[in-house]
N, C-alpha and C positions, 0 to 999 in steps of 0.2 A: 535444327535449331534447338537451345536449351536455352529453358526460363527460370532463372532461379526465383524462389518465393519462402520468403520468412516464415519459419513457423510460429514462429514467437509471437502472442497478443501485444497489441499494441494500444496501451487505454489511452483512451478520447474523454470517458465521465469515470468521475469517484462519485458516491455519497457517503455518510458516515452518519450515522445514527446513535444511540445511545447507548448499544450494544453492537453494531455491528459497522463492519467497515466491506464495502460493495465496489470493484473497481467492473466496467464497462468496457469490454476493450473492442475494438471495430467490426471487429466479426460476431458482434450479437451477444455472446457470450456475457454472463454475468461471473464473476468469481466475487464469494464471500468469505470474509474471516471472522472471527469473534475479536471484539474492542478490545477486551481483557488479553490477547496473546502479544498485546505492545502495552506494555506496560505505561512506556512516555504517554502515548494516548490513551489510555483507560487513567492517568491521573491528570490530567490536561484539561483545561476550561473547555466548555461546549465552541467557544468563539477562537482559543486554538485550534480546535479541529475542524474547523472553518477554513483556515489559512492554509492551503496545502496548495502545490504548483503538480502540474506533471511536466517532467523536464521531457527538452525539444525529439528523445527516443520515444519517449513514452511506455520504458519499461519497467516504469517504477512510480511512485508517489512520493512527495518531500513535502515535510510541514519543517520552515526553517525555523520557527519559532522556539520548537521544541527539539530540535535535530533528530529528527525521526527520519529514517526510508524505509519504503517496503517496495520491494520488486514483486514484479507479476510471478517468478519463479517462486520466491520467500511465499505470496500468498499459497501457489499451485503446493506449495511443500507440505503444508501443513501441520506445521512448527510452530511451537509460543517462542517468541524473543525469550531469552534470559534475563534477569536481571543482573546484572554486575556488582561483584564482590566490593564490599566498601573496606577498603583500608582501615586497620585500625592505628 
């Protein structure tokens, strides 16, 4: 008999503090990132970063308010978002 089993984290809790953003995922595990590597969220009201869902995988985080996602992979990467070139 074979048991397949996900390796992938799968978050249950986020917190987001004022520097840092904390996802929870079911297996105990804490992953953190610094607020400033999302830009959208390091410029984003306290009560934007309030509003966040975990969608029904629960491989990611989404604040629609601000159209931000980070995945559990994007956090494990440890990579700052870029910001995007502004047309002139």
């Amino acid at each position: 008999m074979s048991i397949a089993i996900s390796a992938e984290p799968k978050i249950r809790e986020v917190s987001v503090s004022e520097d840092m953003i904390t996802a929870h995922p079911a297996d105990g595990r804490a992953i953190s990132m610094p607020l400033s590597w999302s830009w959208r969220l390091s410029e984003a009201t306290p009560e934007q970063r309030k509003n966040f869902e975990i969608p029904g995988s629960g491989q990611g985080v989404r604040w629609p308010e601000i159209d931000e996602d980070i995945s559990v992979e994007g956090m494990l990467s440890s990579a700052p978002a870029r910001r995007p070139l502004k047309n002139s």
